[in-house]
N, C-alpha and C positions, 0 to 999 in steps of 0.2 A: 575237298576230299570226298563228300557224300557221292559228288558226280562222278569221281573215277571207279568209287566202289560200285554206282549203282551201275557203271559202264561194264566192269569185268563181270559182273553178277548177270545182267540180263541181254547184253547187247548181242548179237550174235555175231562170230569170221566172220568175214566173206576173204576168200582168194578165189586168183583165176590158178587153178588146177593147170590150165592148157601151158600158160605162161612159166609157173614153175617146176613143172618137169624137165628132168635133165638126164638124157641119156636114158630112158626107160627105168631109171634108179626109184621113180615115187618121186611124190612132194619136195622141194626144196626151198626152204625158206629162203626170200629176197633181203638181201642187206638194205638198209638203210641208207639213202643216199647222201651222207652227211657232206661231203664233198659237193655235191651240185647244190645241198639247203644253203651251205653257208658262201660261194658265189654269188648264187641269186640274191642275198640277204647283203651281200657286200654289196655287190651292182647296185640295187635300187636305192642303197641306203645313202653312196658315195655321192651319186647322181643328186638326190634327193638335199645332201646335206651343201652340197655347192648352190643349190639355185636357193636354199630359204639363206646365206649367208652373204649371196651376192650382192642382194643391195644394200647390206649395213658394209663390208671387206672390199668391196668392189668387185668386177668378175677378172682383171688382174690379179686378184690376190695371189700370195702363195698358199695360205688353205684354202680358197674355193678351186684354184687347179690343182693343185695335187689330191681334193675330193674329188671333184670330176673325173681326172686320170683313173685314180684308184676304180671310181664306180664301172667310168667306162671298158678298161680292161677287165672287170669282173664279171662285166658281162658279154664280152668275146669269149672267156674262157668257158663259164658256161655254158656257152651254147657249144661248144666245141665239146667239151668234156660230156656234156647231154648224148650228144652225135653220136660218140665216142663207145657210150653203152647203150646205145641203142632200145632195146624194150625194157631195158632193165634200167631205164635211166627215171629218178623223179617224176623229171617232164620228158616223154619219149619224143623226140624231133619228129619220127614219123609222122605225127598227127596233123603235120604242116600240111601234107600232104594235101588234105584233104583243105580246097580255098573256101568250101565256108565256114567250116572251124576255122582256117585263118582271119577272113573275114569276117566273124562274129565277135571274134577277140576284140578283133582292134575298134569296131564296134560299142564293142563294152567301154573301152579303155575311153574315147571320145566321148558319149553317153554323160559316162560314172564323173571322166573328169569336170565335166559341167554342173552335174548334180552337185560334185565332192565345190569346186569352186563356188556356187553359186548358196551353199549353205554356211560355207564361213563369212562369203563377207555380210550376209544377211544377216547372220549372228551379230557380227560386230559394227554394223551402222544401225541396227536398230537400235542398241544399249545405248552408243557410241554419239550416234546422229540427234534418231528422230525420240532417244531419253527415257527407250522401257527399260522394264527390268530383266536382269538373268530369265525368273520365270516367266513373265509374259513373253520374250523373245522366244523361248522356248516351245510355249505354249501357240506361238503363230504358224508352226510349221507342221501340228498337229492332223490338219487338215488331209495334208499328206499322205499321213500312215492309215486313216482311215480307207481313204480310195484304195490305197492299196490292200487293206486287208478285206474290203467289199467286193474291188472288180477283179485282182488276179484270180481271179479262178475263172471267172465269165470270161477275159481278156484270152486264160490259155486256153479255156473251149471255142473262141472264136478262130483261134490263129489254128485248133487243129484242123478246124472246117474249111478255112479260106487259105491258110497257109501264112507263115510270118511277116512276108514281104510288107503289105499293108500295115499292120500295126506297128510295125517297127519302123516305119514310115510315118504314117502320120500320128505318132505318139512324141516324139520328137520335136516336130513341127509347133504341136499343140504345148508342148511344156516352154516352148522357144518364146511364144506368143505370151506365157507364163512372165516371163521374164522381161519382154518387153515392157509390161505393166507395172510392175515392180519400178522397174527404171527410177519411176514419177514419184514415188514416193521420198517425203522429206519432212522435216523436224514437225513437230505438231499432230503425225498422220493420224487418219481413222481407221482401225486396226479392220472394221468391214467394208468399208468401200476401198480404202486404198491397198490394205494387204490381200484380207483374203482374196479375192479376184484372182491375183496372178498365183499367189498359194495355189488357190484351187484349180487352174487349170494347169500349172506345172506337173500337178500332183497328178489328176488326168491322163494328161502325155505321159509320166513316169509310170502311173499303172498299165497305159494300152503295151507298153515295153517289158515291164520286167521278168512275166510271166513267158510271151511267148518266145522272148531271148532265151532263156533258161530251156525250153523244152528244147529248144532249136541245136542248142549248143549242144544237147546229150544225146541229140537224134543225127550229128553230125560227121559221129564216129560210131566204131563199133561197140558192142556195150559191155567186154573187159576191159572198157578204156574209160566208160562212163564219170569212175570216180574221179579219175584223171583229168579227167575234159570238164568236170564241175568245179572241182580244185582250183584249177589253173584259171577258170572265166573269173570265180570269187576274185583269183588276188588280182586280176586284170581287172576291175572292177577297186578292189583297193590302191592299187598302182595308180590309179586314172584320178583319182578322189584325191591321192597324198602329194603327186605329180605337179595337180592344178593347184591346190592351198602350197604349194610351194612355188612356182612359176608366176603366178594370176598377181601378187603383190611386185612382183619385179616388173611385170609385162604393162601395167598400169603406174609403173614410178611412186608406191608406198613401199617407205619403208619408218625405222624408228618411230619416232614423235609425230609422223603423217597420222598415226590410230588417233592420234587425240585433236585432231585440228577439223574441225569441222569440214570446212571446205576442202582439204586434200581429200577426205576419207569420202566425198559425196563424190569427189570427179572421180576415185580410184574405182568407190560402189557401179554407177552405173558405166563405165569402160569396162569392169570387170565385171558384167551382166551383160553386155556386148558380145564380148569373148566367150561367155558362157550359150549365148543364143546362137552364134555365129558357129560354135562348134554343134550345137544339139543340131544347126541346120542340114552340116557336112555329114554327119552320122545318117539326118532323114536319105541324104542325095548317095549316101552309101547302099543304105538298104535296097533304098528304089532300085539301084544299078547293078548292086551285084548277091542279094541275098533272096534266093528261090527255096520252097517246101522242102525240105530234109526230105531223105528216101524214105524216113519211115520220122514217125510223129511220136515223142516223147508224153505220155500222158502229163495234162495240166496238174497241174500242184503249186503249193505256197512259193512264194518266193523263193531264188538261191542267197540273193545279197544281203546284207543288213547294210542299212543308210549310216551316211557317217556320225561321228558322235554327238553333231551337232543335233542331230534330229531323233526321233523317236523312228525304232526299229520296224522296215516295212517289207525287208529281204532276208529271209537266211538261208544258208546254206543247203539241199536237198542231201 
C-alpha cells in the first residue's frame, strides 16, 4: 500500500497526446485492454501448464491436450484481436514490423530461457546432489548479480560506441562456456574451484547482454511506443525463463521421484546445461546474423529484467 500511495503522490502521467486524440475532440482516454491481458495470460498459461504436467499425465493426456489446445487457440486469438485494434491494442502488431524488435525478442526469449533453465536445475542439484544448503545454493549464484550490477553500465557505454551486434554476440558465447564448466560439477564439490568459475563467467556473458539488449530494444521503435517495446521484451524475457523450467525437465526424461535419485538428477543436470548452452549458442549465431546498431542508440542504464526467483535480482525493469 505505501508503494501505490507513494506512486499516485509523486509519480508523474506520461501519455502519448498524438495517439489519443480523436477527431480534433482533445485528449481521450485509452481503455484498458482486458480482452488482449486475459488471452495472453490464457495462452501462455495453458501452454505453460501442458508441458510442466506432461511428464507426470503423459503428453496424451486428456488435461495436458485440452491445456495445450486451450493455450494454443489463446494465442491465435490474441494476436488476431491485437491486429484487430491496432495502435490501440496492449501489444500493437505494428511493432513487428520493424525485424529487429522482432529479432531482439526472440533473442530475449532464447537468451532468458537458458538463463531461466539453467538456474533451476542449479538450484536443485546443488541441494539435491552435490548436499548444500537452501542458503549456500543461493548464495553461489551471487556472483552473478554483482557483474551485473559493476558492468551494465560500462557494457551499455560499449555497445553505444561499437554498436549491439558484438556484445550480444559474444556475451552469450562466454556464459555458454559458463555452463560448460558447471557440467563437471558433482557431489563433494568446491564451491571455488568448481562452481564459481562457471558462475563467474556465465555471469560475464549475462552482463556483456543485458544492458545493450535493453537499449537496443527501445531504440528499435519509435519512442510513443518505448513503454510498449520494454513491457513486452520483460515478459519475453519471463516467457523464456517460465517456458524452459517447464520444458527443460521433459526434454531431459525427469520427472516425479527423478529430483531425489541421485543419478537421474546428475544425467537430467548436465543434458539440461547442454540445452541451456546449446541455445545461449543459437541466440550468439542470431545476433552475429541478423542484429545491426538501431537508427538511433537508447542511453545506457540499469538493467530492464530481473533474474528469476532462483537468483538475486540483476535486471529491472527501465
Amino acid at each position: 500500500m505505501p508503494v501505490v500511495l507513494a506512486t499516485l503522490r509523486w509519480v508523474p502521467e506520461s501519455r502519448d497526446e498524438d495517439v489519443s486524440r480523436t477527431g480534433g475532440r482533445g485528449p481521450k482516454r485509452r481503455r484498458f485492454d482486458v480482452a488482449g491481458a486475459l488471452l495472453g495470460a490464457l495462452g501462455l498459461g495453458g501452454i505453460t501448464y501442458a508441458l510442466i504436467d506432461a511428464p507426470a499425465r503423459g503428453v496424451t493426456s486428456l488435461p495436458v491436450l485440452m491445456a495445450a489446445l486451450v493455450g494454443v487457440v489463446a494465442a491465435v486469438a490474441f494476436v488476431l484481436l491485437e491486429r484487430r485494434r491496432g495502435d490501440h491494442a496492449m501489444l500493437p502488431i505494428g511493432l513487428f514490423r520493424s525485424r529487429l524488435f522482432s529479432v531482439l525478442n526472440i533473442f530475449t526469449v532464447v537468451v532468458y530461457a537458458a538463463l531461466g533453465g539453467f538456474t533451476f536445475f542449479l538450484a536443485v542439484y546443488l541441494q539435491n546432489v552435490v548436499g548444500w544448503s537452501a542458503l549456500l545454493t543461493g548464495l553461489a549464484t551471487v556472483p552473478m548479480t554483482v557483474l551485473l550490477l559493476i558492468g551494465s553500465s560500462r557494457a551499455g557505454a560499449l555497445s553505444a560506441r561499437i554498436g549491439p551486434r558484438l556484445p550480444l554476440t559474444v556475451g552469450p558465447v562466454v556464459a555458454a562456456i559458463g555452463l560448460l564448466l558447471l557440467r563437471e560439477v558433482g557431489p563433494g564439490a568446491n564451491y571455488w574451484t568448481d562452481v564459481l568459475p562457471g558462475v563467474t563467467l556465465f555471469g560475464l556473458g549475462l552482463t556483456l547482454v543485458v544492458a545493450p539488449l535493453t537499449a537496443s530494444v527501445l531504440a528499435a521503435v519509435e519512442d510513443r511506443f518505448a513503454g510498449v517495446a520494454s513491457g513486452f521484451n520483460n515478459a519475453a524475457s519471463r516467457a523464456g525463463g517460465l517456458l524452459a523450467v517447464a520444458a527443460l525437465p521433459l526434454l531431459v526424461g525427469l520427472s516425479g521421484t527423478g529430483y531425489e535419485q541421485s543419478f537421474a538428477l546428475t544425467s537430467a543436470f548436465r543434458g539440461a546445461l547442454l540445452w541451456c548452452a546449446g541455445g545461449l549458442v543459437t541466440g550468439a549465431a542470431m545476433a552475429g546474423l541478423l542484429i545491426h546498431r538501431p537508427p538511433r542508440q537508447a542511453p545506457p542504464s540499469q538493467p530492464c529484467h530481473s533474474l528469476p526467483a532462483a537468483t538475486p535480482p540483476g535486471k529491472r525493469p527501465r
